[in-house]
N, C-alpha and C positions, 0 to 999 in steps of 0.2 A: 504493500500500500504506500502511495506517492506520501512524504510529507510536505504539506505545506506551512511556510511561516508566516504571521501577521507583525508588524512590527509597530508602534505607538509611541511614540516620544511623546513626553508629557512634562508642561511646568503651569502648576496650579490650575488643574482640570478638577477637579474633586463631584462636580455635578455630573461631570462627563464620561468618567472614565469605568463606572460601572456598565452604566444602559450602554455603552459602547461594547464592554465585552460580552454584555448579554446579547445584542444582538448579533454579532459576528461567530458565537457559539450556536445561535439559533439557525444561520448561514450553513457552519457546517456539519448540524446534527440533522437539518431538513433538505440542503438542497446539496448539499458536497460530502453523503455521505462514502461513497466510494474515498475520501483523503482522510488522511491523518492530520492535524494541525496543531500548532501551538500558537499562542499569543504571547509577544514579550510587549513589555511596558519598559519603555526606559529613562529614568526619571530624571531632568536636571534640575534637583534640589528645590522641590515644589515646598512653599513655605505655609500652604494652606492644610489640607488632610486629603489631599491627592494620595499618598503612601498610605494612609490608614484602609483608603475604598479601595489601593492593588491591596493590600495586604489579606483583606478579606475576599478580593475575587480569587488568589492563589490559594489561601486555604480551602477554600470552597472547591477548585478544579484544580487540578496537579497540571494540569496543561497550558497552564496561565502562568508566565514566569517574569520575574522583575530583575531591571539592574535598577542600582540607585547611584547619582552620579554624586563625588564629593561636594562639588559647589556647581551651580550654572557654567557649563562650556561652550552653551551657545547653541544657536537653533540650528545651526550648519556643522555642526562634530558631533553633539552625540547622538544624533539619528543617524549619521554615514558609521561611524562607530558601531551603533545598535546594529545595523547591517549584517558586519561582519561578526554578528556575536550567534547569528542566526543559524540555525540545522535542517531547514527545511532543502526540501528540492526546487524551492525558490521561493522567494520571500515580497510579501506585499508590504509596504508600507503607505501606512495611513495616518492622517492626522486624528486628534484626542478630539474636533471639536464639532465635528458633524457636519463640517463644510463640505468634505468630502466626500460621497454615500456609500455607505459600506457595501450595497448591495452590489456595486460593481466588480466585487470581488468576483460574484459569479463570473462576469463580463470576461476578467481578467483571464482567471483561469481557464473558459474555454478556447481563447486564443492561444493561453500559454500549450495547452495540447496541441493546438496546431503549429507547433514548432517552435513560435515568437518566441526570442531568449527575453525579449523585454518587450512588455505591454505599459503606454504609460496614457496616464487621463491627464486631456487636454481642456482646458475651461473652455468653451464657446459662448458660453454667457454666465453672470455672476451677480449675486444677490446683496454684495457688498458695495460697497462705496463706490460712487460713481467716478467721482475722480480718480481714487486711490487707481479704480481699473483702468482707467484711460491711461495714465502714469505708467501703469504694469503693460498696457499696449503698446503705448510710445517707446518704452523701454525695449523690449523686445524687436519691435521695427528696427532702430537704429543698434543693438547689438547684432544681430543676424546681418546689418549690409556695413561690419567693419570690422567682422571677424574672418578669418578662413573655415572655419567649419560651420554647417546649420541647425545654429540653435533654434531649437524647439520655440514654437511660438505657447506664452498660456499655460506650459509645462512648469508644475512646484515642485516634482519629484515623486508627488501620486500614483505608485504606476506598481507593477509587478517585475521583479529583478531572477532572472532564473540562476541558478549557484554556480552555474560558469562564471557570470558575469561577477557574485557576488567575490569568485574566486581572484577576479581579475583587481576588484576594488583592493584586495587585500595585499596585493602585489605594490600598489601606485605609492605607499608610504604617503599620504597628503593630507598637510596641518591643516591646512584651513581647504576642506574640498568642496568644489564649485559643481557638485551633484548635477546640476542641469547639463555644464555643460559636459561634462562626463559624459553622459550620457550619449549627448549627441555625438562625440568626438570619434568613443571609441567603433564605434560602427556595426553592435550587435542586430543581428534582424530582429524589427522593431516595427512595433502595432499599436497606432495611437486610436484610442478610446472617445468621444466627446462626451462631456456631462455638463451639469449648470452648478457652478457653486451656487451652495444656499451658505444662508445666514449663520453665524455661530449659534449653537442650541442654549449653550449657558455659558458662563463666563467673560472676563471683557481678552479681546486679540493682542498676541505679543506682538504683534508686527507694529510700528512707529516709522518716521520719515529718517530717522536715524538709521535703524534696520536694512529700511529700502534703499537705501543710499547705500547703506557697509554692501551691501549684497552685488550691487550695483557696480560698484567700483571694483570688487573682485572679481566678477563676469569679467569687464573691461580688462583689467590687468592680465589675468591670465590667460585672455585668448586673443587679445589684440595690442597691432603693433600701430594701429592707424594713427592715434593721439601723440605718437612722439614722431611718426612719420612726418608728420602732419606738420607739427613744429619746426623739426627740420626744414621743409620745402616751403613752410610759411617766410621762415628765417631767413634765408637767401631768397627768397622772393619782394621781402622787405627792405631788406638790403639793397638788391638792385635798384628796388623802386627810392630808396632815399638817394643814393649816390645822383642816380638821375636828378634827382628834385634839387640835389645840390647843387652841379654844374648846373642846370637853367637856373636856377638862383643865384648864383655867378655870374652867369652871360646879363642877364636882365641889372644887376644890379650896376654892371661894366657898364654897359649902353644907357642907363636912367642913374646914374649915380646920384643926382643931385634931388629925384623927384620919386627914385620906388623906394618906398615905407620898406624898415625892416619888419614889424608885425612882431609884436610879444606873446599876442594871445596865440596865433598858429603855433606858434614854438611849446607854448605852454599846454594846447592842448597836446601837439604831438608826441610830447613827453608822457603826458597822462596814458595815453593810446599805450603807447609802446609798454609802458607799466605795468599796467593792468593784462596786457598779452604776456607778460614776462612772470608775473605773477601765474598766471592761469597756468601754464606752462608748466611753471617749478612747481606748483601742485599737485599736477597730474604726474610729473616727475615719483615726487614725494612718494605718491601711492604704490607705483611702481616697484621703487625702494622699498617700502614698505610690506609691499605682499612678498619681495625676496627674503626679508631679513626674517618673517614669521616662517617661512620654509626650509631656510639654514638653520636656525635655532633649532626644527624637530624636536617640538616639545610633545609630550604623551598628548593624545585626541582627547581623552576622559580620563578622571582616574576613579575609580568605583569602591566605591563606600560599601556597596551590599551585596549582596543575589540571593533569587528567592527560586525556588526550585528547579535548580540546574544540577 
């Protein structure tokens, strides 16, 4: 009998994270009896009584198994973590908060029988913020046309990983791992899914503009060169255009010495212009740096405080 694994990263679900494994146990005592399953929960340091409702779903079913993480490592390491912590013949991951529908599980897995090493669910419409979504569009548009590989449009990581792949993830050694675009890069046969995000069932969303932005700027860094390209060919293209502005500001000042204005304010703004570009720049620079020095370091992904029946 195939196993399959459900995987649940959780911080401060406590409403959620029961009726969640009661429905997905219901999933597979009616409609996926032919599999074997397990549920892991894997907790970053929920500060409410998230740990107390796994703790009674694990006593209750032996097939219901928890990590608990020492302190918060983030929404992007201990579910790629939890991943690899998985025994099934392939592993779904789901989020704790109902946005997701669990009943897609079905979905997943009869595609995973038809060979897909990875089935992933694609948003096509969404029950949250309107903006926040438009932002999550826009974003994805312009990462997909400045990267070299295609990134998934709408894709959070929703999806079904077969144990090859999860085999592969455990190969990549990756501190901060950019799961989306993982995904797309490495090039497993792959079946995307449509659903509708709905609304959170209880609790309030960890995602912030903060969030969206760290998340953001790590897609960018790690799969595109266009932004420092960019600067480059901006650079010398600035260049030539000043030296030019210079010599005709030479000629012209030759020929009208007594009558062409030198002009404070051009100067002044020019200076600001060129600033502000130089600023933007060392920025993106910065980031750059920055997702290298968190990957040299190779610091542990999680460090786990607990487990519960493993």
């Amino acid at each position: 009998m195939r196993k399959i694994s459900v995987l649940i990263p959780t911080f401060n679900e406590q409403d959620n994270v029961i009726p969640l494994a009661e429905e997905i146990v219901k999933i597979f005592t009616t409609r996926l009896k032919n599999y074997n399953y397990e549920i892991l929960f894997i907790d970053n340091c929920s500060t409410d009584n998230t740990r107390k409702n796994i703790e009674k779903l694990c006593k209750k079913n032996k097939r219901i198994k928890a990590i608990y993480n020492i302190k918060n490592f983030g929404y992007l390491r201990s579910p790629f973590y939890g991943l690899m912590q998985t025994k099934g013949d392939c592993t779904i991951l789901l989020s704790a908060d109902f946005q997701e529908p669990p009943e897609l599980i079905i979905d997943f897995v009869r595609e995973w029988e038809k060979g897909y090493k990875i089935v992933a669910g694609i948003k096509n419409k969404s029950k949250e913020n309107f903006i926040i979504y438009l932002m999550r569009t826009l974003f994805y548009k312009f990462i997909k046309n400045i990267t070299d590989i295609e990134h998934i449009e709408h894709f959070t990581g929703f999806g079904l990983y077969d144990k090859d792949f999860i085999k592969i993830l455990k190969q990549l050694d990756e501190i901060r791992p950019y799961l989306r675009g993982i995904v797309a890069e490495l090039g497993f046969k792959r079946k995307n899914i449509v659903y509708e995000q709905q609304k959170r069932r209880a609790g309030k969303t960890k995602s912030n503009w903060w969030s969206l932005y760290d998340l953001a700027m790590l897609g960018i860094t790690s799969y595109s060169k266009v932004i420092l390209r960019f600067a480059t060919i901006g650079g010398f293209i600035i260049s030539a255009l000043s030296f030019i502005l210079a010599i005709i500001y030479i000629i012209l000042k030759l020929i009208f010495w007594f009558t062409f204005p030198i002009g404070i304010a051009p100067i002044i703004i020019l200076i600001l212009f060129f600033g502000a570009v130089q600023l933007f720049f060392i920025g993106f620079l910065g980031e750059y740096i920055l997702n290298i020095n968190t990957r040299i370091i190779k610091r542990p992904l999680v460090i786990e405080e607990k487990r519960i029946n493993f």
